[in-house]
ZAVEX-418211 format. One record per residue (C-alpha): y, z negated, x negated; residue in one letter. Coordinates in steps of 0.001 Angstrom, whole numbers, plus 524288, in hexadecimal, padded with zeros to 5 digits. Example, Ala and Ser with C-alpha at 12.3 -4.5 7.8 and 13.67 -1.06 7.14 Angstrom:
7EE6C7E1887CFF4a7FBDC7E41C7CA9As
//
This chain:
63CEBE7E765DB47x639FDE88CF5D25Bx6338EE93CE5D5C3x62627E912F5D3D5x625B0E845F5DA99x629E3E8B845E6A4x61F34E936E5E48Ax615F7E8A065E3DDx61B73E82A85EF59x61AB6E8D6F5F88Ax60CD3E8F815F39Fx609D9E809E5F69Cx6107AE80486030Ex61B6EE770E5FCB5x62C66E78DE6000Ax62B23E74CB5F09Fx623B3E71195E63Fx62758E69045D989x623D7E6AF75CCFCx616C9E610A5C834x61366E609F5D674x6054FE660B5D91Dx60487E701E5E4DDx5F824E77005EB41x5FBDFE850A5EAE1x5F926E91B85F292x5F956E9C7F5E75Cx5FD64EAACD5ED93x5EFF9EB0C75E520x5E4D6EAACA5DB3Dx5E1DBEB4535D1D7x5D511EB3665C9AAx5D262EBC7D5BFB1x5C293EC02C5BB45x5C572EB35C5B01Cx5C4A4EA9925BB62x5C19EEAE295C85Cx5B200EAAB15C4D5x5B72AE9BD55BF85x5C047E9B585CB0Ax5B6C5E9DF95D4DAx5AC48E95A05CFFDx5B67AE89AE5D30Ex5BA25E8FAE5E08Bx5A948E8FE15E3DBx5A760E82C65DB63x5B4ABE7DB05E32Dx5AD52E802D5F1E8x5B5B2E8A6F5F2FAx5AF82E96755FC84x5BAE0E9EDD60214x5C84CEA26C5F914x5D330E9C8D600D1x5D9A6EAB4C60273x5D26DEB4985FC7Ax5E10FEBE195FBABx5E6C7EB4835F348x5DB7AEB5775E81Ax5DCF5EC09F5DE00x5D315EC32C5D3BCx5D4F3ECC035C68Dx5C9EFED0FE5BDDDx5D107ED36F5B278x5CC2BECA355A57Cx5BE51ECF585A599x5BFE5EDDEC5ACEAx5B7C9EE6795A9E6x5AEB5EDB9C5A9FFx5A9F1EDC8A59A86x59EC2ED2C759AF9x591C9ED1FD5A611x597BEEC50F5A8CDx5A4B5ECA255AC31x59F8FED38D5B418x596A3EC9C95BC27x5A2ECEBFF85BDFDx5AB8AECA725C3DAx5A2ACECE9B5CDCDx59F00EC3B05D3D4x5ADC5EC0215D396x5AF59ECC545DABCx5A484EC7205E46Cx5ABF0EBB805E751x5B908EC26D5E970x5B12EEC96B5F59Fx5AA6CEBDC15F9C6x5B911EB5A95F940x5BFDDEC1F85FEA0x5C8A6EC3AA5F276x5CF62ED1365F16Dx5DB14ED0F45E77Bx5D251ED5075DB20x5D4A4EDC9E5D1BFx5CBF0EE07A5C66Ex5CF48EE8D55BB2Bx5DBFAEE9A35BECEx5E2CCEE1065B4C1x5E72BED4F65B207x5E809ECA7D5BBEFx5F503EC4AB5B67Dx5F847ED3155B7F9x5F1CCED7C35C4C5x5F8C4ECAED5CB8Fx6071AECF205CA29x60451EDD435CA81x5FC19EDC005D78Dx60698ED2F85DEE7x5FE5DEC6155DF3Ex60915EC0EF5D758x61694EC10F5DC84x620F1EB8F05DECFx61FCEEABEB5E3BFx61265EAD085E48Fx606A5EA3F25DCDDx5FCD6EA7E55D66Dx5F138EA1355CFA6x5E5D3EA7C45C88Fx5DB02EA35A5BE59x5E279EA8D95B37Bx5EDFBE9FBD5ABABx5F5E5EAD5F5AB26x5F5FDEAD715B847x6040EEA6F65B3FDx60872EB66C5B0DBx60AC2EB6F55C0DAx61628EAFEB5C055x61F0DEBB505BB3Cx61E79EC08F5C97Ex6268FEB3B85CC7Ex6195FEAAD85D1B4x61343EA0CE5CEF8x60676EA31C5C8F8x5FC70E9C355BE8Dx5EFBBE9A985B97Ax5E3E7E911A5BFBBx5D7EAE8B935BC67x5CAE7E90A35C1B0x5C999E83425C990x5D60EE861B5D162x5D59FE92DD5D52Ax5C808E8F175D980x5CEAEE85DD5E22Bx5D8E4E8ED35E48Bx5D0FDE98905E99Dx5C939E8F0A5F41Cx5D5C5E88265F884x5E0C8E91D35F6C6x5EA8CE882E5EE19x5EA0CE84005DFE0x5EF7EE76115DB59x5FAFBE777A5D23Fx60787E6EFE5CD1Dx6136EE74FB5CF45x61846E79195BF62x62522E77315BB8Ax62C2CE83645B7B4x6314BE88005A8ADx63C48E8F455A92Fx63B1BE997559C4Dx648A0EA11859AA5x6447AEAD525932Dx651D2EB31358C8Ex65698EBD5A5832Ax655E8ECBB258028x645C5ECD38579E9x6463DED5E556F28x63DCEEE3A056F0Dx6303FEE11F56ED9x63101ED302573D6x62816ECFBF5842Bx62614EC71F58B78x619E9EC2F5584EFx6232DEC04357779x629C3EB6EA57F54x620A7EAE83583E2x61955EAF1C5775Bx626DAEA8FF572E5x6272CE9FDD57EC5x617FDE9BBB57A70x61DB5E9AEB56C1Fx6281EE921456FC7x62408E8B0557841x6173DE8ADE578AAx60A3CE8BD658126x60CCFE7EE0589DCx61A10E811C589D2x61A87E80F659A2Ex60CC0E789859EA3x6097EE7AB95AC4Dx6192FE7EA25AE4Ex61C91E8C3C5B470x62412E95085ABEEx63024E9BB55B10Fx6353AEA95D5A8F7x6425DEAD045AB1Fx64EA8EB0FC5A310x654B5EBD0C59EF7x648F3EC2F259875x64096EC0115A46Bx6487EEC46C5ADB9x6490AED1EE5A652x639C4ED2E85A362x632B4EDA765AA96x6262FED5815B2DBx61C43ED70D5A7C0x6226AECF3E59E75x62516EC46D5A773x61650EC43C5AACFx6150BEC33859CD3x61CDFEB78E59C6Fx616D5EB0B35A7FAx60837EB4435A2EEx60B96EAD0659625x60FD7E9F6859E33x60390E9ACD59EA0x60535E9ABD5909Ex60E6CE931758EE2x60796E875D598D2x60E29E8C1A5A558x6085DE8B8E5B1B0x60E6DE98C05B56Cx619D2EA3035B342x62551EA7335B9A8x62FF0EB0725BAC2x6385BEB1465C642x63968EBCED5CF4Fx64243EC7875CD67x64356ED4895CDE4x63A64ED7905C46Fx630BAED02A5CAFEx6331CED7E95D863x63237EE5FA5D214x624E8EE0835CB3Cx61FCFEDAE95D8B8x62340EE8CC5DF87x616AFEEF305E470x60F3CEE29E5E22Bx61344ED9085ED81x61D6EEDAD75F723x62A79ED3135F47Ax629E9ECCE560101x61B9FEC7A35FF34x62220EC0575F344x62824EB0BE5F20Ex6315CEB1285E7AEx63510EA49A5E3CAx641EBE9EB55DC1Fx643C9E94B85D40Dx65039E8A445D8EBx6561DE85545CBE5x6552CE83EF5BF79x6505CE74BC5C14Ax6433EE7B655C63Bx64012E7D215B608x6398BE73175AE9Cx63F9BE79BE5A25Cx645A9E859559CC1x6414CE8DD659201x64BCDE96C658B44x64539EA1FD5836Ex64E4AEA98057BC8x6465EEB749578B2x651CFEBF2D571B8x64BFDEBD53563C3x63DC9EBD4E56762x63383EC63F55F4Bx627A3ECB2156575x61CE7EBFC256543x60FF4EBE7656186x60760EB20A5646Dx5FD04EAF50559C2x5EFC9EABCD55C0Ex5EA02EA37F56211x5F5E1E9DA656A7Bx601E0EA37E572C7x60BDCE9B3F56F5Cx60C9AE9E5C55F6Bx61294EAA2B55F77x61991EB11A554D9x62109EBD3C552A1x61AACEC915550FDx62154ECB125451Fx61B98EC1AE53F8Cx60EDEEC443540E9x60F8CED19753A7Ax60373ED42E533F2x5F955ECDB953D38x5EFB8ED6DB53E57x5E9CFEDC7054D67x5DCACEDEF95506Fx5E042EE01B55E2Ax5EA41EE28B568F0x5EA92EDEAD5775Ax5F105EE42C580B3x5F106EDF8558F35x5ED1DED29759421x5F701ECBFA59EF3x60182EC9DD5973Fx602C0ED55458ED7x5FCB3EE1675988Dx60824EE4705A090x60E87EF1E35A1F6x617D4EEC4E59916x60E80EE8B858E68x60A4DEF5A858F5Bx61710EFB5058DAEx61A1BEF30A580AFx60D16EF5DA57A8Ex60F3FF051F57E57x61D55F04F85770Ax61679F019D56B22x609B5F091F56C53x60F4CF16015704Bx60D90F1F1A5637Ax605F1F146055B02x5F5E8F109B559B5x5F0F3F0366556E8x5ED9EEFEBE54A6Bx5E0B3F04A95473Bx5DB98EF6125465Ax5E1B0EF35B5534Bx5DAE4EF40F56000x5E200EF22556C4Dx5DDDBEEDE757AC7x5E5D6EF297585A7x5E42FEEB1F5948Bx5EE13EEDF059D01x5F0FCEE0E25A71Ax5EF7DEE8D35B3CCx5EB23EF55D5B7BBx5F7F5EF6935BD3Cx5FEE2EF5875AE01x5F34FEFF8F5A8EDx5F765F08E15B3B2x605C1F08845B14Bx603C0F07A15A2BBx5FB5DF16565A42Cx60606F1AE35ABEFx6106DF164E5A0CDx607F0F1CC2595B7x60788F10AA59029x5F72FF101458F1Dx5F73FF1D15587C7x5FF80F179E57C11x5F824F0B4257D26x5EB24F143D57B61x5F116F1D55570EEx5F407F13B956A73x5E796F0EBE569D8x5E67FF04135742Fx5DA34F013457CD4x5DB68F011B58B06x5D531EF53359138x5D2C7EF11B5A0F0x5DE4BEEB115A561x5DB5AEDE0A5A668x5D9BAED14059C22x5D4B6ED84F5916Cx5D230ED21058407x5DCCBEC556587DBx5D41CEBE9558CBBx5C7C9EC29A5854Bx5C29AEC9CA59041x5C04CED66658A26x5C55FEE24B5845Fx5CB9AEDEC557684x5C490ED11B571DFx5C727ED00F5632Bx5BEA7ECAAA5594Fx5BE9CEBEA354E6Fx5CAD0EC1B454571x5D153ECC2754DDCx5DED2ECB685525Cx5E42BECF1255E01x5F176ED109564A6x5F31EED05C5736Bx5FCD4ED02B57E4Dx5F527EC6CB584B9x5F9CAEB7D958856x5F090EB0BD580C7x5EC44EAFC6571C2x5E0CCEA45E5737Fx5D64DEA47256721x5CA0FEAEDE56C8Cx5D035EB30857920x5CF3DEC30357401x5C349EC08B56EFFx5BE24EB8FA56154x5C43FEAB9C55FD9x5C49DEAF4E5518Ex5CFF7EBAF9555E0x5DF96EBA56556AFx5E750EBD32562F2x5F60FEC0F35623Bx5FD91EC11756E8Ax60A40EC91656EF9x61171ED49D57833x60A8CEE04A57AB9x613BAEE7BA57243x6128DEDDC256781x602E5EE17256998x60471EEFAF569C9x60E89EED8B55DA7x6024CEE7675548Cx5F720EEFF755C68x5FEBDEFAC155542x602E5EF47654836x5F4F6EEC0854748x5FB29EE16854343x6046DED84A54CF2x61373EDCA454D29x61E1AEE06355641x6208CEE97E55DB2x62BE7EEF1355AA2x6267BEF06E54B7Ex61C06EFA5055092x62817F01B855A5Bx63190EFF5A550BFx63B90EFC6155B4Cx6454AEF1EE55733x6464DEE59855D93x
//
């Protein structure tokens, strides 16, 4: 079996567990985020449900709309938060990022375990070496009230990530090559499996990266296998011990293999209004940028930070440009203060946003208006989700972003540092 069926068996009380077969499965947490804890809950009442099944096992994030910037928002999250007293709910956390970033960061997520949550990147989980994925309001309803969701067991895709990337090339340029490829149902309701050379040498923010963006490409969730990257990540979150690392038997566990060859790649852009058409950056010299965005789940990590700083530090924006800054946790804001890294993002010109959703998701902070462009590190480029559906949405690296929040115009990074490739 591969890895993630074991996980699912031991989570449905099976020895084993094939692939197509449909199992009834105890998930380790159910996270629901401010988006769909009010939907979900509605089911769970509508359902007959009156008691959560384990009231330790439910986490809930206020992250898309917090600060709450609407009297709606406002009157949704508290009688949320009256319902987390009256279930006994504990694990929340509000205004402190991200929940595809609070998860891992907070131990919920480790290996072997399974998570669901109201939230399709809920997928990103799976670079701690779980499984973990998105569900629909109506099941974590049910979910909640009888303490298993109904699944079928996904076969696995095995993607082989090779090469030496080039300066200025992330994990985010390769799966915008991976959408470009192959594209945006290339693995339907199949699990995705990163590994290769390159994997094995990223560290854990770029594989989150990777497993974030496997929803986009159809899969039911991500994966990358523990190692000891994973173990020095999961340090001071949840105790080795309390872990169930799982391994896969052979390579007859795949459905298929994937070879991606990333020695001649160029740092990627993907054009509006869809993920998997992206082009080089190059090429698209001389699009102008009303806006950058900084942040969001897959592009908010210390890392991000780090490549947007390398190009900021010294330089301003384009006077045209405006740029929004959310960090994914408070956690990443923290260690990005303590790096310096916020100061050149604010000399430079950058505005410092909650961490938390943002503009991604057309929550708040950064909407952009009928004829405006943006670029983001975001995952997703859908027509109106910043704002007018009359605007543009680029989706790149957060050093590709920083690159055209300082030229006003999109390019590459290394044309702004000058570094060679």
């Amino acid at each position: 079996m591969h890895a993630i069926a074991k996980i699912l068996a031991r989570h449905s009380g099976r020895k084993e567990v094939v692939p197509g077969e449909i199992v009834q499965a105890a998930p380790d947490y159910v996270m629901m985020h401010d988006r769909g804890i009010a939907r979900a809950t509605e089911r769970f009442v509508e359902m007959g449900g009156e008691r959560v099944w384990d009231p330790s096992k439910v986490v809930v994030v206020f992250d898309h709309f917090y600060p709450p910037p609407r009297p709606q928002d406002a009157e949704a999250q508290r009688r949320m938060r009256q319902w987390m007293v009256e279930q006994g709910v504990t694990n929340f956390h509000q205004g402190e990022g991200i929940c595809h970033v609070v998860l891992p960061e907070k131990g919920y997520a480790f290996p072997g375990s399974l998570i669901v949550g109201t939230d399709s990147h809920t997928v990103t989980n799976g670079a701690t070496g779980c499984m973990a994925m998105g569900v629909g309001h109506s099941d974590t309803g049910s979910l909640l009230a009888l303490g298993a969701v109904w699944l079928r067991v996904p076969e696995v895709v095995k993607i082989d990530i090779r090469g030496t990337p080039r300066s200025g090339v992330f994990a985010k340029d390769i799966m915008l090559k991976i959408l470009g490829e192959y594209g945006e149902d290339a693995c339907v309701y199949q699990s995705v499996e990163y590994t290769g050379p390159v994997v094995r040498s990223m560290a854990m923010d770029g594989r989150l990266t990777l497993s974030n963006l496997s929803v986009e490409i159809g899969a039911k969730s991500g994966y990358v296998a523990p190692d000891e990257i994973t173990w020095a990540y999961m340090k001071g979150r949840r105790d080795r011990a309390l872990c169930h690392p799982e391994t896969t038997d052979s390579e007859a566990d795949y459905v298929r293999t994937i070879e991606v060859d990333v020695t001649d790649l160029e740092p990627l852009v993907a054009v509006p209004h869809d993920l998997s058409r992206p082009e080089k950056a190059s090429a698209l010299a001389g699009v102008r940028v009303d806006e950058a965005v900084l942040g969001t789940c897959t592009g908010g990590r210390v890392e991000d930070f780090r490549e947007a700083a390398a190009v900021l530090k010294g330089r301003r924006l384009a006077p045209h440009v405006r740029m929004v800054v959310n960090p994914g946790s408070t956690e990443i804001f923290k260690q990005a203060e303590k790096e310096g890294l916020i100061d050149v993002l604010i000399d430079a010109g950058a505005i410092i946003g909650t961490p938390g959703c943002g503009p991604c998701g057309g929550c708040q902070l950064g909407m952009i208006s009928a004829g405006e462009v943006a670029i983001s590190s975001a995952a997703r480029n859908f027509r109106g989700r910043m704002g007018s559906p009359d605007s543009s949405i680029y989706v790149a690296s957060a050093a590709t972003v920083a690159a055209s929040a300082v030229a006003g115009s999109i390019v590459e990074a290394t044309k702004v540092t000058g570094r060679s490739a």
